[in-house]
N, C-alpha and C positions, 0 to 999 in steps of 0.2 A: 638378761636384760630384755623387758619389753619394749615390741618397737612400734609405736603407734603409727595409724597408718589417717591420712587427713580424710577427711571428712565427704571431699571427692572419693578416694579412690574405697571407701566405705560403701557410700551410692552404688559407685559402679558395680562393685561386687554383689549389693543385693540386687541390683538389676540384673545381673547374670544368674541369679538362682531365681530368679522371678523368673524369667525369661526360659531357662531351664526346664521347668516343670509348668507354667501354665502359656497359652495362646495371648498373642502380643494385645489383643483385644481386653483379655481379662486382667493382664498387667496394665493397661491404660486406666482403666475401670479401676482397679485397686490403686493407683494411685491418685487418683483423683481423690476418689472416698477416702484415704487418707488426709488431703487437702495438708502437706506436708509444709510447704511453703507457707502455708498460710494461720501455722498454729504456733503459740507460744510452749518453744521448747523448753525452758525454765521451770514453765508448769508443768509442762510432759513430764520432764525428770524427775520433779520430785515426785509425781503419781506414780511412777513405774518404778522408781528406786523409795522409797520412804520407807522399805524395813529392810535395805540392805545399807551393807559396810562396803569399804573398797576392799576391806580383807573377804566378804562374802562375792563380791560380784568377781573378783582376782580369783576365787576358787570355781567359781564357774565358770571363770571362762577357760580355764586350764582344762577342767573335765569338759567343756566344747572341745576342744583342742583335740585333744585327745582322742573323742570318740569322730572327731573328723577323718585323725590319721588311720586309724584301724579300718575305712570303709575304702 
């Protein structure tokens, strides 16, 4: 069973790999330039997912998974 995790604690998490690997200055800057808040995610998704299936993006995310636990 997958356990989806909201949308907060999503955030948080890439804010810790942000935060992780670049200087709190450059993560400000990249969020910004994202301007996150302020884009239609509806159109996001279908730009980033339009040749995927939930049966392709489900198999990607398993092989994330994966190559997470092995590091």
């Amino acid at each position: 069973m997958i356990q989806m995790k909201s949308e907060q604690q999503i955030l948080q998490e890439g804010l810790e790999i942000l935060f992780a690997h670049m200087e709190p200055s450059e993560v400000a800057r990249f969020w910004a330039a994202c301007n996150l808040r302020g884009s239609d995610y509806l159109k996001l998704k279908d730009e980033l997912f339009a040749e995927e299936s939930v049966d392709s993006l489900y198999a990607k995310i398993l092989d994330f998974q994966s190559s997470v636990q092995e590091v």
